[in-house]
C-alpha positions in Angstrom: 240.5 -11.1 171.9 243.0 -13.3 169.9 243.4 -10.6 166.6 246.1 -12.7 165.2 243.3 -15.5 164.5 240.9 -13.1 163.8 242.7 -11.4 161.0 244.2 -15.0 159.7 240.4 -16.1 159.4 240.0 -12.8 157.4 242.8 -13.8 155.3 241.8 -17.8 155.0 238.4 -16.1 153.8 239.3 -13.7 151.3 242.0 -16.7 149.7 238.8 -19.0 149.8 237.0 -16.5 147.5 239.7 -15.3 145.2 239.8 -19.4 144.7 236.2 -19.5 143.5 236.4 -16.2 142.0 239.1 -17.3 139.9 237.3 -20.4 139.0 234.8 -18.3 138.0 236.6 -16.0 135.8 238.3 -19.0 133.9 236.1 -19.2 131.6 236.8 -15.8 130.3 240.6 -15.9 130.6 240.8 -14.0 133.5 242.0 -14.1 137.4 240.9 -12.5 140.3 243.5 -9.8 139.9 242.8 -8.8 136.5 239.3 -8.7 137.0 239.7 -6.1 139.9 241.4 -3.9 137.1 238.7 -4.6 134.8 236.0 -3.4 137.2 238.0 -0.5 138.6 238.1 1.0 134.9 234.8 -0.2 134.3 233.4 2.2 137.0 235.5 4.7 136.8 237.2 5.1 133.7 240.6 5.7 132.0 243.0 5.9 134.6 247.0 6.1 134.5 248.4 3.0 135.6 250.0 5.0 138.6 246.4 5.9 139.5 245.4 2.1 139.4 248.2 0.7 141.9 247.2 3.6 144.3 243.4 3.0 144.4 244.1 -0.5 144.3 246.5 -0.6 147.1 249.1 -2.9 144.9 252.1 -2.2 144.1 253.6 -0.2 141.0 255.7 -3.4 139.0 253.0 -6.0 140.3 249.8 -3.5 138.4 252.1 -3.3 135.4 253.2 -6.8 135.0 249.4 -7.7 135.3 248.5 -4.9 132.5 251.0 -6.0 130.3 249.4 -9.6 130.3 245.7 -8.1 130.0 246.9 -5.6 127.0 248.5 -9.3 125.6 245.3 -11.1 125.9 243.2 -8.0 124.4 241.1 -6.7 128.0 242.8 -3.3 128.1 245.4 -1.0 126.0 248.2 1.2 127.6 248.9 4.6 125.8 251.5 7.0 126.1 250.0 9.9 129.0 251.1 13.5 128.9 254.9 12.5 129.3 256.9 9.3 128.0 256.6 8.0 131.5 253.2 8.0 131.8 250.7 5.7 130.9 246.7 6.1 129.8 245.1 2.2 130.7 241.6 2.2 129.1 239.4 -1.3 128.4 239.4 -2.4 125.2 236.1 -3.2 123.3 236.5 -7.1 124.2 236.7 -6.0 127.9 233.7 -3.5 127.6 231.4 -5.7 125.1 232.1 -9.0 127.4 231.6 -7.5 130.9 228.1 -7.8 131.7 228.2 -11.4 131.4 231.3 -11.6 133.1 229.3 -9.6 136.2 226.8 -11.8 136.0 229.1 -14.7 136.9 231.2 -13.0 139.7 228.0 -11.9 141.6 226.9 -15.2 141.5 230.1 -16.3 143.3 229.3 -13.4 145.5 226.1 -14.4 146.7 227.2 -17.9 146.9 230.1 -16.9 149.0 227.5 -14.6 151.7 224.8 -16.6 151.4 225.2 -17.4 154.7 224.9 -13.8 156.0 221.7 -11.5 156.2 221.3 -8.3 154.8 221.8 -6.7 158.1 225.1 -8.6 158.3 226.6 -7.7 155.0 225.6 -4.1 155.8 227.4 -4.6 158.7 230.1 -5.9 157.6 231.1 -3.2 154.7 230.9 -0.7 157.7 233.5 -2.3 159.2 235.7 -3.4 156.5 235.1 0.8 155.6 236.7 1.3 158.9 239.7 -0.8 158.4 242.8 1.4 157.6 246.2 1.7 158.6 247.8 5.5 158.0 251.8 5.4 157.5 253.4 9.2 157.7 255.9 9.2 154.9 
């Protein structure tokens, strides 16, 4: 099996929905990125920004460059955490009081964007996406 093309389909894909997604989110003055933050806090809660990058897999200055812009524009605020260092991220009430319309509009890109998949096939493909990992010893 070629895995080169297969993971640069993967990669064509995911950059053909962060397209639309972003198209999507325009209309609330957000991208694809920001909106990943927005959800993450959303479900789980305040989180320190340190906590953000590693759950989000991105890296430390990229998460805080992107929260700076979204406490800017009013989605989230930064406070000060247990030390000076550290930083609390929660959503502000803009972010909390717009998202339900704003999930209503990125699961309709969702379904647009795997409505060429079955049930079975979705299910199938979260189990394998689940499964993809790499583990670095550090």
């Amino acid at each position: 099996m070629d895995t080169s093309h297969l993971l640069h389909l993967y990669h064509q894909k995911l950059r053909m929905f962060q397209n639309e997604l972003n198209i999507t989110l325009k209309q609330f003055g957000l991208y694809h990125s920001q909106w990943t933050i927005v959800y993450t806090l959303y479900q789980k809660g305040n989180m320190t920004q340190t906590e953000i990058w590693q759950y989000l897999k991105v890296e430390a200055p990229t998460i805080t460059r992107t929260l700076i812009r979204m406490e800017q524009s009013g989605w989230v605020e930064r406070k000060i955490g247990t030390d000076k260092r550290e930083r609390i991220v929660t959503l502000t009430e803009k972010a909390t009081s717009t998202y339900l319309e704003i999930i209503q509009a990125v699961k309709q890109t969702e379904e647009l964007f795997l409505e060429q998949l079955s049930e079975q096939e979705k299910l199938t493909l979260q189990h394998l996406l689940e499964k993809l990992s790499i583990e670095r010893d550090e």
